[in-house]
LOBATOR-10256 format. One record per residue (C-alpha): x, z, y; residue in three letters; residue number from 1. Coordinates in nm, 2 decimals, padded with zeros to 4 digits, always signed. Example, Ala and Ser with C-alpha at 12.3 -4.5 7.8 and 13.67 -1.06 7.14 Angstrom:
2
+--------+--------+--------+------+-----+
|     xx |     zz |     yy | code | pos |
+--------+--------+--------+------+-----+
| +01.23 | +00.78 | -00.45 |  ALA |   1 |
| +01.37 | +00.71 | -00.11 |  SER |   2 |
+--------+--------+--------+------+-----+
***
This chain:
116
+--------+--------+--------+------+-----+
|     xx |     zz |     yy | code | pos |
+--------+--------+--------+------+-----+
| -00.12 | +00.32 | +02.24 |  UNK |   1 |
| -00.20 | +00.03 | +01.98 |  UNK |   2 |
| +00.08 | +00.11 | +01.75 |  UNK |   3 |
| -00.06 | +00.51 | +01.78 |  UNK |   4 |
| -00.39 | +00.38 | +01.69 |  UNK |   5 |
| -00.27 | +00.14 | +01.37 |  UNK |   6 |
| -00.02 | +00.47 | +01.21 |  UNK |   7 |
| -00.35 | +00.71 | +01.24 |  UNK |   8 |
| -00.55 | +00.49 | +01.04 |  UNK |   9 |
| -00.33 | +00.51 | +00.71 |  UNK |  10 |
| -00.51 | +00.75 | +00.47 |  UNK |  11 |
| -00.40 | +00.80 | +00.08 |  UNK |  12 |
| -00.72 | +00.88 | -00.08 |  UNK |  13 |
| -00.78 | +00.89 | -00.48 |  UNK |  14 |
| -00.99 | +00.64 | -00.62 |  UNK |  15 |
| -01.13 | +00.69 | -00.97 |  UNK |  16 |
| -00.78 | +00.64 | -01.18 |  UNK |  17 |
| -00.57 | +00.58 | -00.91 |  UNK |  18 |
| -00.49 | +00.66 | -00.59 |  UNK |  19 |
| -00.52 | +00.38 | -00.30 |  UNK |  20 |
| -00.46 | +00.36 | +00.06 |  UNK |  21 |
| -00.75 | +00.31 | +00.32 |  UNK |  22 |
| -00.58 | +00.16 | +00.63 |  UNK |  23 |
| -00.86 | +00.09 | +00.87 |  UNK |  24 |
| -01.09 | -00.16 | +00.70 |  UNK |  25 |
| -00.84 | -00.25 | +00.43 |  UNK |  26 |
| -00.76 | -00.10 | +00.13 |  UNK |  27 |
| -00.44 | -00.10 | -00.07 |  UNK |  28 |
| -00.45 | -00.09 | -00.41 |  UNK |  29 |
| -00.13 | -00.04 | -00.69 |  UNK |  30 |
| -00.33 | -00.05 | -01.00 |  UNK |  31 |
| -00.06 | -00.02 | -01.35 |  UNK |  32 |
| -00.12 | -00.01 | -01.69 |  UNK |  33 |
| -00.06 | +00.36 | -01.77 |  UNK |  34 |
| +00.00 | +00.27 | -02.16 |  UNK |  35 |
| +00.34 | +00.07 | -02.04 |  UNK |  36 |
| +00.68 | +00.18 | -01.95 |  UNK |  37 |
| +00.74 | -00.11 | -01.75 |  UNK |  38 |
| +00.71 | -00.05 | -01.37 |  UNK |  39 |
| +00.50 | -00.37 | -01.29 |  UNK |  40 |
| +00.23 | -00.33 | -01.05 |  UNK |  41 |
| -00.08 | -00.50 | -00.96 |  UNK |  42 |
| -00.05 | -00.50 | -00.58 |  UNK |  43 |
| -00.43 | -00.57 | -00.41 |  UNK |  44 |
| -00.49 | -00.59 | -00.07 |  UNK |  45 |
| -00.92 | -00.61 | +00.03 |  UNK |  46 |
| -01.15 | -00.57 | +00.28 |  UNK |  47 |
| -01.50 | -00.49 | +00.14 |  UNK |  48 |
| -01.58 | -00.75 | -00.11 |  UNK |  49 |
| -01.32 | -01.01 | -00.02 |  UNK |  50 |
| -00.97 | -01.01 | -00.09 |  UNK |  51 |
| -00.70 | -01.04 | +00.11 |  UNK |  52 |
| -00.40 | -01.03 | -00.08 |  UNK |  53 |
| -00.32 | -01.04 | -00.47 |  UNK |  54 |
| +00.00 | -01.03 | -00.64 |  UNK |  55 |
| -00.02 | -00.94 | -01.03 |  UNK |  56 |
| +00.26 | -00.83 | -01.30 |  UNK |  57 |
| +00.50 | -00.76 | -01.01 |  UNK |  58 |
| +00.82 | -00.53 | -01.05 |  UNK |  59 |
| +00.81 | -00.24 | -00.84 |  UNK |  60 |
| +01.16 | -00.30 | -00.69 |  UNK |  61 |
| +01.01 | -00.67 | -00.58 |  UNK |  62 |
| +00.72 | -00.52 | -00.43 |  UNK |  63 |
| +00.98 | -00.31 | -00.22 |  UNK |  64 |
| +01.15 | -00.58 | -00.10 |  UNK |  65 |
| +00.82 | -00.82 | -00.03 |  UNK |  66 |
| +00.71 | -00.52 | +00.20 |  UNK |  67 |
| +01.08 | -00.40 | +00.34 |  UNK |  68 |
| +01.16 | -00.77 | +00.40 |  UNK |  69 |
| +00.86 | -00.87 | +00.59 |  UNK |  70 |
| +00.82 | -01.16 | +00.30 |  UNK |  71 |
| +00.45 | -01.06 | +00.29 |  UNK |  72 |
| +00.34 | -01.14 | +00.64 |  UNK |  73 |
| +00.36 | -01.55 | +00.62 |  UNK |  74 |
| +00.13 | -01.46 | +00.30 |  UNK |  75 |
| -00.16 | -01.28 | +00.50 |  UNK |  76 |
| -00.41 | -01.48 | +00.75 |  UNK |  77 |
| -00.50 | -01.18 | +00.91 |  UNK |  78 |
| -00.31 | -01.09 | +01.17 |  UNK |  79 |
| -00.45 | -00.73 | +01.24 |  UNK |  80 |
| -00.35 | -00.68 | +00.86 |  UNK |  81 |
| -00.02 | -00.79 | +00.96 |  UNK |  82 |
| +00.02 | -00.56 | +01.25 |  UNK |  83 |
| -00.11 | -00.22 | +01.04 |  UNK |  84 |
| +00.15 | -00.35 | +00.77 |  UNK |  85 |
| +00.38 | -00.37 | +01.00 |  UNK |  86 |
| +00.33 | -00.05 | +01.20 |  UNK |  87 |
| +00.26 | +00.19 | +00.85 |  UNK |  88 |
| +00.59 | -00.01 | +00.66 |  UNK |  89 |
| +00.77 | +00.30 | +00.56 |  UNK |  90 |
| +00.44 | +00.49 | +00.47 |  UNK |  91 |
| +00.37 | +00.20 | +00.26 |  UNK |  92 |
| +00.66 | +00.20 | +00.10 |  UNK |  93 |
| +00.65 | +00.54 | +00.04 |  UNK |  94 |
| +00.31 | +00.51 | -00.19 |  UNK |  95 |
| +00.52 | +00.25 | -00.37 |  UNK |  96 |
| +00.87 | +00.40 | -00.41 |  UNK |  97 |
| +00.69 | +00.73 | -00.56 |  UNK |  98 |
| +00.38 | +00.61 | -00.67 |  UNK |  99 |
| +00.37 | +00.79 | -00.96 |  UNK | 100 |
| +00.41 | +01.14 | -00.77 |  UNK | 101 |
| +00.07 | +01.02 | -00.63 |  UNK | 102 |
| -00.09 | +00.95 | -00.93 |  UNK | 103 |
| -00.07 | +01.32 | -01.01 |  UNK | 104 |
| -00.39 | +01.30 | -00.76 |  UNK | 105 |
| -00.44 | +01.56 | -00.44 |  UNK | 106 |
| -00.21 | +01.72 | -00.28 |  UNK | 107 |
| -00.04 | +01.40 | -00.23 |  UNK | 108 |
| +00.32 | +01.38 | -00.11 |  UNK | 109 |
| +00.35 | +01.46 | +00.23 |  UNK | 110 |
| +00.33 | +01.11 | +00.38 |  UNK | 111 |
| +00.18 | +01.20 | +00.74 |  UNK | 112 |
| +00.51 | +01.28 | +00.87 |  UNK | 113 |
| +00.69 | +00.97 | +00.76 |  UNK | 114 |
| +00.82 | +00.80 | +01.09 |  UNK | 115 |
| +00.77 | +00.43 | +01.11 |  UNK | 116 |
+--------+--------+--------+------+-----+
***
């Protein structure tokens, strides 16, 4: 019942430039710098005015892997932002994987149905 309650909460919605995730009280943003080729991100976890997490100038494909390979979690002091990260890891790294099929705004890929 928990683990139904953590994948329901994941929501892609589009903020002014880019698109972020609202996953109960957090939000996940993957800001880039649009005038670059490079795929490094800024990867921003918050929770109203405070931040969680911050990780700047990070390749895409390390992102990946600090998600898919839990590497994250010892990084977070919040354990119910451990547990949604955890339960919504595939969704998650489906905004990162095709992030830029998600910066082309609403309809967003069809993330709902992504099984974690």
């Amino acid at each position: 019942m928990l683990n139904q309650d953590l994948n329901m909460s994941y929501i892609v919605k589009m903020g002014a430039i880019f698109p972020y995730i609202k996953l109960d009280n957090f939000r996940i943003h993957i800001l880039k710098n649009i005038d670059l080729a490079e795929n490094e991100m800024d990867f921003i976890i918050n929770s109203e005015n405070i931040c969680a997490y911050r990780r700047e100038n990070i390749p895409q494909k390390e992102l990946v892997s600090l998600i898919r390979d839990e590497e994250i979690y010892p990084k977070l002091s919040n354990a119910n932002l451990v547990s949604l990260i955890e339960s919504n890891k595939n969704k998650l790294l489906h905004f990162i994987e095709n992030h830029e099929d998600y910066m082309q705004g609403p309809p967003f890929p069809d993330y709902e149905n992504i099984e974690d």
